[in-house]
N, C-alpha and C positions, 0 to 999 in steps of 0.2 A: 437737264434730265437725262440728255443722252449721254454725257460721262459719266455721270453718275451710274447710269445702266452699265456702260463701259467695265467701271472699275470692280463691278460685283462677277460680272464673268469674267475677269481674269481672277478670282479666287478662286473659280472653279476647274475643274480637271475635267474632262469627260472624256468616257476609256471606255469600250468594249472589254470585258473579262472573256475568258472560256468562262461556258456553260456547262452547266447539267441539270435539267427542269429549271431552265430558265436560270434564275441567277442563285438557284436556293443551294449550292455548293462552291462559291466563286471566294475564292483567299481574298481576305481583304486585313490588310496590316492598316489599321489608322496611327496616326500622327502622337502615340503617347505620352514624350517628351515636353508638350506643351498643357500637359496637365499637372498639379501637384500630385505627388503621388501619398497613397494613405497604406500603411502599414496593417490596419487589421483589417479584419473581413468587413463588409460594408453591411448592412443592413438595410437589405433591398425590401420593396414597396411591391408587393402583389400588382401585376399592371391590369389587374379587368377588378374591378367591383369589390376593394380593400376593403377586408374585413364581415364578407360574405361568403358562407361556403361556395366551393366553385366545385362544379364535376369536370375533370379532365378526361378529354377524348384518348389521350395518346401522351406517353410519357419519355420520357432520356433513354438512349439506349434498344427500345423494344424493336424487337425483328420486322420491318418493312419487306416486299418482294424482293426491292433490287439494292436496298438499304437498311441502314439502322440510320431511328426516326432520333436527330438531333436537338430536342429540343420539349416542353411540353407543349400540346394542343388543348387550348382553356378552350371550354364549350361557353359560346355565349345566345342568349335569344334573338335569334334573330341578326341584323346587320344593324351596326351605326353605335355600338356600346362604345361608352369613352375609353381610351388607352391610353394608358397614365407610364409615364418614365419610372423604372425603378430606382431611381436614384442621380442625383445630379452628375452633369458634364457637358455635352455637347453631341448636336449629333453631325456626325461622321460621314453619313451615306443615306442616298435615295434612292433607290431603285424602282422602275414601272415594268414589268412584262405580262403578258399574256398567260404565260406558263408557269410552273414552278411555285415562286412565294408569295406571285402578283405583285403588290405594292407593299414596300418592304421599308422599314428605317430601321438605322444601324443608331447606337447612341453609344460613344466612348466614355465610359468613367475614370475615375483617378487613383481604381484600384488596379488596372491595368485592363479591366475586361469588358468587352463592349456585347451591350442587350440588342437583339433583334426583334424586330416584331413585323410579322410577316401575315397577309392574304386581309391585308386593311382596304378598308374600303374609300378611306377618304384622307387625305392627308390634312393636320389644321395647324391652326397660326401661322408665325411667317413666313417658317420653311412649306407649307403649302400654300400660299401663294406666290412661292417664288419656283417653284417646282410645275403647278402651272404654267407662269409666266414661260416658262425654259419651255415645253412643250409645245408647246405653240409658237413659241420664235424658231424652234429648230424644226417643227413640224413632223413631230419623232410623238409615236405613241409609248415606245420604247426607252428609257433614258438609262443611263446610270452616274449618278452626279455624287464627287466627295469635295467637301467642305472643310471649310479652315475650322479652327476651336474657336474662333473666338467671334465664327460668321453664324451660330445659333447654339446658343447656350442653352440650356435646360435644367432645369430643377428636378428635384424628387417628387412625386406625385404632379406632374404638370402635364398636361394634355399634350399627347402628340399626335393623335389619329385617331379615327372613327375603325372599329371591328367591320371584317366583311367577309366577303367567300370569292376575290381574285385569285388566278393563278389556278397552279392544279390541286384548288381546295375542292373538296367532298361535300363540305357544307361548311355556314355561316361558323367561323372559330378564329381565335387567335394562336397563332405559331408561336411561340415564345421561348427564346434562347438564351443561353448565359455562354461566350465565347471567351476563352483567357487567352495568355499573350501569346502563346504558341498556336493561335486561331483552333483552338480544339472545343471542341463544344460540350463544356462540363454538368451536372445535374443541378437544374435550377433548384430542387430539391432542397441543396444543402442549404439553402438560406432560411428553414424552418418554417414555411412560410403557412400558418394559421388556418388560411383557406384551404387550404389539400389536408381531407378527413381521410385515413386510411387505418383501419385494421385487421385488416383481413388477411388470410395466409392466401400464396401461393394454389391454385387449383392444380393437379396432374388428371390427366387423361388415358393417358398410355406411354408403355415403355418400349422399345426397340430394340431388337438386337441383330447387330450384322457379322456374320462370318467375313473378316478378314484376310483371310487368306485360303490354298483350297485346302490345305487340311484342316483347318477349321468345322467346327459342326456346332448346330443348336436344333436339340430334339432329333438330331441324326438325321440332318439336312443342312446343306448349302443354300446362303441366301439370307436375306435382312427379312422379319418378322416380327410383328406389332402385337404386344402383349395389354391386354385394358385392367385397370387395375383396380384394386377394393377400397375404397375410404373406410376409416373411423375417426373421427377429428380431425387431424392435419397430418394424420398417418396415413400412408400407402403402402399397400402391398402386393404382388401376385399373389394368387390363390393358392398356385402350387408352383413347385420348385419347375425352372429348365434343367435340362440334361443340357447338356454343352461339354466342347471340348476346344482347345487352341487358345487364340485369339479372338479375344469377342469384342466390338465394338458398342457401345452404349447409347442411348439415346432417348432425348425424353421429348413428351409433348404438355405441354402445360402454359399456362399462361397466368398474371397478376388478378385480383380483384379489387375494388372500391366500393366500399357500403354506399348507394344509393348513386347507383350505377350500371348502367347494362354494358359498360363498356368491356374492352380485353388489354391488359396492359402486359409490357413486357417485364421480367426478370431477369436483374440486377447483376446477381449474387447465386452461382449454381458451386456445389462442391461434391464430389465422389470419394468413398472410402471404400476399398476392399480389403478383407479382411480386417477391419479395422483401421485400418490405414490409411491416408490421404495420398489421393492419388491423382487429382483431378482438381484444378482449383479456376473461376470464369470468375472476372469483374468485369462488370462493363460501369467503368464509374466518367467515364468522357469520350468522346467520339472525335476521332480524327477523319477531318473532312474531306481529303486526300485519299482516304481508304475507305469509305465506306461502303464503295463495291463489295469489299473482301469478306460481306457478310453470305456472299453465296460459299463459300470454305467455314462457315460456323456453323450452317442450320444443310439439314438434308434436302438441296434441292432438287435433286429429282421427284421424292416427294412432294413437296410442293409443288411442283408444275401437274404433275398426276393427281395428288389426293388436294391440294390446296391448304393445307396442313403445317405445320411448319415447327418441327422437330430438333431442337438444340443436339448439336454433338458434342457427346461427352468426349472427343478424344481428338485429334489434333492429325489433321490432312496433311500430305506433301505441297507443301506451297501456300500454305498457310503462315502470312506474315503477320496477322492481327498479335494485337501486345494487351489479350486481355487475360493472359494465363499465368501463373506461376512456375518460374522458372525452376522451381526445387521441387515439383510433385508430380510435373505432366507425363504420364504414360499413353500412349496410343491406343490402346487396349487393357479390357481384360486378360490376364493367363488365366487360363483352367485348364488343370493336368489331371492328378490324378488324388486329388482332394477335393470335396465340395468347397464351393467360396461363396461369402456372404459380400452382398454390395448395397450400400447405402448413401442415398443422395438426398443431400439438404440443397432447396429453395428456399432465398431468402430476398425478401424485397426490400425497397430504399428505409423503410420504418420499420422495419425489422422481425415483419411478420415470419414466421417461418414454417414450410414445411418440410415432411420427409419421406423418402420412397424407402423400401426395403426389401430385397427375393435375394433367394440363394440359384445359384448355378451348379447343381448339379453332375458331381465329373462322370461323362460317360464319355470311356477313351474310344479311338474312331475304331470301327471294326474293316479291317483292310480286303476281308475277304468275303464273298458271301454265298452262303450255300444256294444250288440252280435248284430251283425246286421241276421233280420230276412230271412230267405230262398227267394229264387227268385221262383216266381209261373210260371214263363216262360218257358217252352220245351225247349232242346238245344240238339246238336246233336254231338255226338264225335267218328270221322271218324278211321280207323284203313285199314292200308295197310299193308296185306302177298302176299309174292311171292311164286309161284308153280312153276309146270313145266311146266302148257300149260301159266299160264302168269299170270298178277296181278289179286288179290282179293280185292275190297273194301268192308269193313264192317262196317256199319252204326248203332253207336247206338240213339234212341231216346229214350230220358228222357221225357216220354208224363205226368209224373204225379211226379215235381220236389222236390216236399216238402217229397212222398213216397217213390223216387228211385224205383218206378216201370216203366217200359220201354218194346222194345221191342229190337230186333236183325235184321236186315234186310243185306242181301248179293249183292253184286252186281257184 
């Protein structure tokens, strides 16, 4: 019995990663080589409740505070729903923490990209009872253990885990990831997957605009300004035109919908035209795990820390490395000189709902100079209230000689 014990921990590796929330961003390359590999896209198995509509909390891509959220969040009743593999291979990785993704399994397939299922509440069959076993021989509440291919095999639709709310979950859900070979965490999305009902467009809220620079002006003022805007269908508009002049910066606030859902989901798919033009192009179609700090340089966060709000930029920061942009159309800004300019932004989400935003800017060139306007010759009176101890004092000043600032004092 005890070689035999022997022989299965030397299959195993156990390794501290760097962290961030625990292990929910930690590179993990598994072993590919020892899988066949399949040429076309695989035809993955929904892992909560196959062939039932599902309401997703949180989907690929959508703005988090200090991230973009990797993966979708399936909403389940409660804790203990079965978690089913989306497809055969083997799994790869266990992980236990406190924080982050809680109790997590990695599963390699043989199209090269391994499924994660993260914030389980139980782990089942043999790799959890050998994942116990480990815990308690090492006396570690924390582990992280990777596994040979051929030391738990798994099937498509086979139970790997009970649903839970470990880790830094919000509530009882399943994390659910599609990672390819360059560890980037793609949109489980594209596997068409039956249970995700979506037709709904895009909602906007309000638009943004920031002076760029200091000659810049909107409404003949310096500073960023939050414009709310009109619906008719899946059109947006301002009600009336800005005057603006320079450099303008864009910005919107909006978020996804799902029919029979209170949820907020992010978008996808932002594009800008002015004057017609394509000036402006955002995909977020995979998430590099490596970067996914650098979502403080796509969304305005100063805003968010103030208002809690969280405002897509339509235009591209100094030190901004994200690669969600097009390389043949990205401007900084808007120009407005000394023509009106028409701007228009399509939201579009993974099913191809779509909305539109539409306002003109207005040219109104900066005025360099401005006339002093001359003193009022008129009296005026500027009232002043102290409290004592037998009771109020009113004190009255008259400005009788406005242009002098000479006056008087009067008590009452």
């Amino acid at each position: 019995m005890r070689s035999c014990w022997n022989l299965k921990l030397s299959e195993i590796v156990f390794f501290s990663l760097f962290t961030f929330c625990g292990s929910a961003f930690a590179q993990f390359s598994p072993d590919k080589a020892l899988l066949p590999r399949s040429l076309e896209r695989s035809n993955y198995l929904f892992p909560i409740k196959p062939g039932n509509t599902a309401t997703l909390t949180g989907t690929m891509g959508e703005l988090r505070n200090t991230h973009f959220h990797a993966g979708l969040d399936i909403d389940t009743p409660g804790i203990g729903v079965p978690v089913l593999s989306a497809d055969d291979g083997y799994i790869a990785r266990a992980t236990t923490t406190t924080g982050g993704y809680g109790n997590v399994l990695y599963v390699m397939h043989r199209d090269g990209n391994t499924t994660v299922y993260a914030h389980l509440e139980e782990f089942k069959g043999a790799v959890g009872e050998f994942i116990l076993k480990e815990r308690y021989a090492r006396k570690l509440s924390e582990i992280d253990l990777i596994f040979q291919p051929n030391q738990f095999p798994i099937s498509k639709g086979e139970l790997l885990a009970l649903s839970g709310n470990t880790g830094g979950s919000g509530g009882p859900h399943l994390h659910f990831e599609v990672r390819n070979e360059k560890n980037e965490a793609i949109n489980p999305l594209i596997y068409d997957f039956a249970e995700v009902k979506d037709n709904l467009a895009p909602m906007v809220f309000k638009v943004a605009l920031k002076t760029m620079d200091a000659t810049s002006r909107i409404n003949d003022q310096f500073g960023r300004f939050e414009f709310s805007v009109v619906k008719s269908g899946n059109t947006y508009s301002l009600p009336h035109p800005i005057l603006a002049y320079g450099n303008i910066g864009v910005e919107v606030l909006a978020h996804d919908k799902m029919e029979n859902s209170r949820f907020r989901y992010g978008i996808n798919y932002i594009d800008m035209e002015v004057n017609n033009q394509l000036v402006f192009k955002q995909t977020i179609d995979k998430v590099d795990l490596s970067e996914s700090r650098g979502i403080l340089a796509l969304m305005d966060y100063r805003t968010l820390e103030l208002k809690g709000a969280r405002y897509n930029k339509l235009y591209i920061d100094d030190g901004n490395r994200l690669d969600y942009y097009s390389d043949k159309v990205i401007k900084n800004n808007v120009l407005v000189k000394d023509q009106d300019t028409s701007v228009g932004i399509t939201l579009k989400d993974f099913n191809g709902n779509v909305s539109t935003v539409n306002f003109t800017l207005k040219a109104s060139p900066l005025v360099e100079e401005t006339p002093i306007l001359s003193a009022s010759g008129k009296p005026y009176d500027t009232e002043i209230f102290e409290k004592h101890t037998q009771g109020f004092c009113k004190v009255v000043w008259r400005n009788e000689f406005a242009a002098s600032g000479l006056g008087t004092w009067k008590i009452i």
